[in-house]
SETI-68485 format. One record per residue (C-alpha): z, y, x; residue in three letters. Coordinates in steps of 0.25 Angstrom, whole numbers. Layout:
N
SITE, up, north, east, residu
SITE, Z, Y, X, ALA
...
//
This chain:
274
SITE, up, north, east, residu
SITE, 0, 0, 0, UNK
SITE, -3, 13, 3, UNK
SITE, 1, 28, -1, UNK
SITE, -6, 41, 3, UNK
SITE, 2, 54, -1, UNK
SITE, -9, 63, -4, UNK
SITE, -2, 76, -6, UNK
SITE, 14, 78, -3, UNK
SITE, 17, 90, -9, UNK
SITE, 24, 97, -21, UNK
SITE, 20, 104, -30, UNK
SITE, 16, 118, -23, UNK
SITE, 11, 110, -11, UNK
SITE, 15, 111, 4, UNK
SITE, 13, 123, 8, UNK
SITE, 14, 130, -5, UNK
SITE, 3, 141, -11, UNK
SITE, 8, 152, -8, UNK
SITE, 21, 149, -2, UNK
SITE, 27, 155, 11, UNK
SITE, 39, 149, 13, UNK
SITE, 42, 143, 27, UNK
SITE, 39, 128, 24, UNK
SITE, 24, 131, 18, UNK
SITE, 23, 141, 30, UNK
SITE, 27, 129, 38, UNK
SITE, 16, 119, 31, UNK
SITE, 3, 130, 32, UNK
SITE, 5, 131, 46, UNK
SITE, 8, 118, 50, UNK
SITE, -4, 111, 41, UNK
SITE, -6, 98, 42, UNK
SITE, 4, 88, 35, UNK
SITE, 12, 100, 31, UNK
SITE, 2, 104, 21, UNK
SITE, 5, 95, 7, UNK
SITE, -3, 93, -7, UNK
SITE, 5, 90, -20, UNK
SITE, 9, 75, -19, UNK
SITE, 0, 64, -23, UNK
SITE, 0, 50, -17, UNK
SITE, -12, 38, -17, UNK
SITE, -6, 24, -17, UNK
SITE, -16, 16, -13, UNK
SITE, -30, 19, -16, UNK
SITE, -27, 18, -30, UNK
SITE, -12, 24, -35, UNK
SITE, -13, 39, -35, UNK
SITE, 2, 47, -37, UNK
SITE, 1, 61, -44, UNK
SITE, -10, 68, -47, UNK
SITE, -10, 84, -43, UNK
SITE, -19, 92, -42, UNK
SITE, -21, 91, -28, UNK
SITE, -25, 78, -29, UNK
SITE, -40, 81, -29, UNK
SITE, -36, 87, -14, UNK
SITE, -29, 73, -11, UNK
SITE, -40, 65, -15, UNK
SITE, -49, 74, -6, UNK
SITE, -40, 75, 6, UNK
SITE, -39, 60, 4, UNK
SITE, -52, 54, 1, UNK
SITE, -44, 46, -11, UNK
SITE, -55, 39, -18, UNK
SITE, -53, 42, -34, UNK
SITE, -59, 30, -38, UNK
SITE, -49, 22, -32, UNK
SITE, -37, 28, -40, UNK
SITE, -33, 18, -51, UNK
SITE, -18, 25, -55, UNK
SITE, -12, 38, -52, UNK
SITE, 5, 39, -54, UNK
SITE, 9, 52, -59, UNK
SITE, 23, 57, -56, UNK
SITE, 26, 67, -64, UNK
SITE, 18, 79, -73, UNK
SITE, 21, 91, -63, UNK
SITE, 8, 96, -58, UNK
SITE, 9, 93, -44, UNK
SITE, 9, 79, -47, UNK
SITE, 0, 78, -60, UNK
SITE, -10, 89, -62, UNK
SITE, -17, 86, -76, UNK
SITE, -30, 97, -72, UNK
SITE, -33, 86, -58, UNK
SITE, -32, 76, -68, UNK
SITE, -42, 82, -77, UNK
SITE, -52, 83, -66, UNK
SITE, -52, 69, -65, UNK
SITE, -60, 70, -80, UNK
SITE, -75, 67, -81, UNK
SITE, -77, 80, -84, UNK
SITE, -75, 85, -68, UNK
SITE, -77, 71, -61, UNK
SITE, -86, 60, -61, UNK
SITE, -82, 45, -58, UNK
SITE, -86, 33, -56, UNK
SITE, -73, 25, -58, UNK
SITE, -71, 15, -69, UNK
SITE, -56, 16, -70, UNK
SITE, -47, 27, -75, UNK
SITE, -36, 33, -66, UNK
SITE, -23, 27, -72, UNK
SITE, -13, 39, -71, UNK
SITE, 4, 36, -75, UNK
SITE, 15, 45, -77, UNK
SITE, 25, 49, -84, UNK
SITE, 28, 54, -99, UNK
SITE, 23, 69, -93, UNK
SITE, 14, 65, -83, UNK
SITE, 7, 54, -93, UNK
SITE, 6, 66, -103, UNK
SITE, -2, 74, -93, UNK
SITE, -10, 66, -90, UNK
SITE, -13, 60, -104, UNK
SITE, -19, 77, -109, UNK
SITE, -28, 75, -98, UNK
SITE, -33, 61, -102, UNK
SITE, -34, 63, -115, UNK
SITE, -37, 77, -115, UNK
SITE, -51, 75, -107, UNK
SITE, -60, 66, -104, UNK
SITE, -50, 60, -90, UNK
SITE, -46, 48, -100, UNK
SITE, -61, 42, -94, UNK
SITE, -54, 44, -81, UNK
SITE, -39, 42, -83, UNK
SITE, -28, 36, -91, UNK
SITE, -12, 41, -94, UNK
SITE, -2, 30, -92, UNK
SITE, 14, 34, -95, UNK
SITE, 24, 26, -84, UNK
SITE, 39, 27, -88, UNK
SITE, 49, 28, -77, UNK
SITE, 54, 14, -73, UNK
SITE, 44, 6, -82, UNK
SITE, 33, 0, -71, UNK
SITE, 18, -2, -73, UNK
SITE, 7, -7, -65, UNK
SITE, -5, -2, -64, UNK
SITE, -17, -7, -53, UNK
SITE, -7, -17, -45, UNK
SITE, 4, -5, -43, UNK
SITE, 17, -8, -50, UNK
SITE, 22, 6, -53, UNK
SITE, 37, 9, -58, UNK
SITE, 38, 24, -59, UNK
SITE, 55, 29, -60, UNK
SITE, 59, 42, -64, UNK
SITE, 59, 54, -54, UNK
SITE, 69, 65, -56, UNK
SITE, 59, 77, -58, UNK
SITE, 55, 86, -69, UNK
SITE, 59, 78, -80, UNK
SITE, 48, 84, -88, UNK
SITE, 36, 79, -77, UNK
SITE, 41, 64, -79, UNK
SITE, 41, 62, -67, UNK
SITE, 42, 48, -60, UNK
SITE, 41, 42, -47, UNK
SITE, 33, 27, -42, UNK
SITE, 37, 14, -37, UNK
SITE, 24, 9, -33, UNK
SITE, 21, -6, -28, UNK
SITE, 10, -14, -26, UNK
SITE, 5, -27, -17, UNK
SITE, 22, -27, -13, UNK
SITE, 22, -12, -8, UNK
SITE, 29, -1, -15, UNK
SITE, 30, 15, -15, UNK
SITE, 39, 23, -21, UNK
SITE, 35, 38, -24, UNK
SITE, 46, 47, -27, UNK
SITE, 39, 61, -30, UNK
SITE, 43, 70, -37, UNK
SITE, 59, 65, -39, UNK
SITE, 74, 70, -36, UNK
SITE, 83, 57, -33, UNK
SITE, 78, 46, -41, UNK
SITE, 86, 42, -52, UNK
SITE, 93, 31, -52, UNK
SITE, 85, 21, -59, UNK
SITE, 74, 23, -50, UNK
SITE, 83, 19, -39, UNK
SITE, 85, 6, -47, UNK
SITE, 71, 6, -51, UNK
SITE, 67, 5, -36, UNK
SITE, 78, -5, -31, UNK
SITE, 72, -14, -43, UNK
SITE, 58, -13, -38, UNK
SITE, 62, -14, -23, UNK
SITE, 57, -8, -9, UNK
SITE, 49, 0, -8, UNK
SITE, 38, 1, 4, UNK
SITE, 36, 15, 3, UNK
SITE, 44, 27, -4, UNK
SITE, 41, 42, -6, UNK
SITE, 51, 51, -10, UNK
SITE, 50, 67, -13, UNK
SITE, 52, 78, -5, UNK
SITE, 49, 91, -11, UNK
SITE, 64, 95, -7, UNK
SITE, 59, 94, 9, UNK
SITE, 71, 95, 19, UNK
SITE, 78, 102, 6, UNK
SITE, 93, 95, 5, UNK
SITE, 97, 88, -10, UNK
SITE, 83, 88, -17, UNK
SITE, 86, 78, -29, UNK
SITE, 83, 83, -42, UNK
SITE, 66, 84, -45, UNK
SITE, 63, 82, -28, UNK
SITE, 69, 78, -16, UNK
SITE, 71, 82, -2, UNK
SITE, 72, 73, 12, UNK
SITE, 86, 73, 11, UNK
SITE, 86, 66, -3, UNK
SITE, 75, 58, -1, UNK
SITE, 81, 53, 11, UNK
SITE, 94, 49, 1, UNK
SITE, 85, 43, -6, UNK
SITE, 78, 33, 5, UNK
SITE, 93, 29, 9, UNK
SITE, 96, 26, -6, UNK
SITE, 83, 18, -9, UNK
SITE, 85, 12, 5, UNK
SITE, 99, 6, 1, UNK
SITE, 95, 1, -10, UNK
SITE, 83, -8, -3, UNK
SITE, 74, -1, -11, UNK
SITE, 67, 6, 3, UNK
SITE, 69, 1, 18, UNK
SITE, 67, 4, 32, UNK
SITE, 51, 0, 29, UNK
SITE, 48, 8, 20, UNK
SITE, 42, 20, 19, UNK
SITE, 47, 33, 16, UNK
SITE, 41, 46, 12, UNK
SITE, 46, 60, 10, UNK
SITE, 33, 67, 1, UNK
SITE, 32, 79, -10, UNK
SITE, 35, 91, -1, UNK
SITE, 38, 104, -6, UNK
SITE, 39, 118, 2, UNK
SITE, 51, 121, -5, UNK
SITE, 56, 109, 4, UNK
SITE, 56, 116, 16, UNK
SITE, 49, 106, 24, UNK
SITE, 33, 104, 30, UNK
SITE, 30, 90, 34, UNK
SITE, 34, 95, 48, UNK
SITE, 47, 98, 43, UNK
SITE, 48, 84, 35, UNK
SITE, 47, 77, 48, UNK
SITE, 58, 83, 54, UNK
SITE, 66, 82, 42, UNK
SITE, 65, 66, 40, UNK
SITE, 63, 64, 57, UNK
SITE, 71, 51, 61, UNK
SITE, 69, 44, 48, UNK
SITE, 58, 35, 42, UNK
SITE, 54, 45, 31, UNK
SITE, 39, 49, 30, UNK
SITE, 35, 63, 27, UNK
SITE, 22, 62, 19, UNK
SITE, 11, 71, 19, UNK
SITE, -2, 73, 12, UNK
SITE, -12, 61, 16, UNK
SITE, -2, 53, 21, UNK
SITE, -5, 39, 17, UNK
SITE, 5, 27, 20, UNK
SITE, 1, 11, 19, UNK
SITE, 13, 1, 18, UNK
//
């Protein structure tokens, strides 16, 4: 299994239009992986995460072949992870394709509801299909088994976070969430390890992000917990992505901030296979 994290941003990207503060200063004239689109990750070749609007850059920057996208997972309804106007393009009316398969796209009671006015709406139901998930009931779809949990965001985004398995490997990707609940916890020991894990970071080198994101430091509370529990070990991988400038840090300064540990700081085009 494979996972390329496309863009690793929040919501105003990284550096932010506009902005001037010392960590977007920081970012423009350091370039390179200091410079992040809104998050978006392929699993695969086939299992795309979130839809913004920069997706039409990703699949660019990427070379991603459309064709190839059987089911996109939807976190939650905020714009910078669903945007209804990229997912109108994908219409008839502004594209033409040759595939013979709809794009399966599930999410949540808001998410869902998005994206259902758009299918329904035009004529994207040729190109597309709605599916509601509920958190903690699995589904498979395309030889993934998917149980999406509960993250602790904006309540009125449902938003949910993805345990991920097939042929034996297993991702979790924890964006946009505070401190899981505790029935994810349970959830996840039910399920078992994990070979790959990647947690929010939109609170940066912050201290005590836990309510809608998180920061190292929290994250880092987490990895210990789920590391306890058996649910992670020393194999596998761990990720830190979904950066804000609000979080004070550039990659540069992420490095820094998780130096002597096994943490990996993500950045866009980052792909790794496990």
């Amino acid at each position: 299994m494979k996972i390329k994290f496309l863009g690793t941003a929040a919501y105003e990207a990284f550096p932010a239009i506009g902005c001037s503060c010392a960590a977007c200063k920081r970012a423009w004239q350091s370039g390179g992986r200091n410079l992040r689109s809104r998050t978006q990750a392929l699993v695969n070749d086939d299992l795309l995460i979130d839809f913004p609007e920069d997706s039409v850059w990703h699949f660019m920057a990427n070379k991603i072949d459309y064709d190839k996208i059987k089911t996109c997972l939807i976190t939650h309804s905020h714009s910078d992870h669903l945007s209804e106007y990229t997912l109108e393009a994908l219409g008839p009316s502004y594209t033409k394709s040759a595939r013979a398969d709809k794009i399966a796209f599930y999410a949540a009671k808001a998410g869902y509801e998005k994206i259902n006015d758009v299918v329904m709406g035009t004529r994207l139901k040729e190109r597309a299909d709605a599916n509601l998930v509920t958190p903690y009931v699995p589904f498979n779809i395309n030889g993934y088994n998917v149980l999406p949990v509960a993250a602790k965001h904006d309540e009125s985004a449902s938003p949910v976070n993805y345990r991920i398995e097939k042929g034996g490997k297993s991702i979790f990707y924890g964006h946009d969430t505070g401190y899981p609940f505790e029935q994810t916890f349970d959830a996840l020991k039910a399920k078992g390890r994990l070979d790959l894990i990647t947690l929010d970071c939109t609170g940066g080198i912050l201290k005590g992000y836990k309510d809608h994101h998180l920061c190292a430091e929290v994250a880092m509370e987490i990895f210990d917990r789920l590391k306890q529990m058996g649910v992670i070990d020393d194999k596998t991988v761990k990720v830190l992505n979904h950066f804000s400038h609000n979080g004070l840090a550039t990659y540069d300064d992420m490095l820094e901030e998780v130096k002597g540990t096994d943490v990996v700081i993500s950045y866009d085009g980052m792909e790794i296979e496990f």
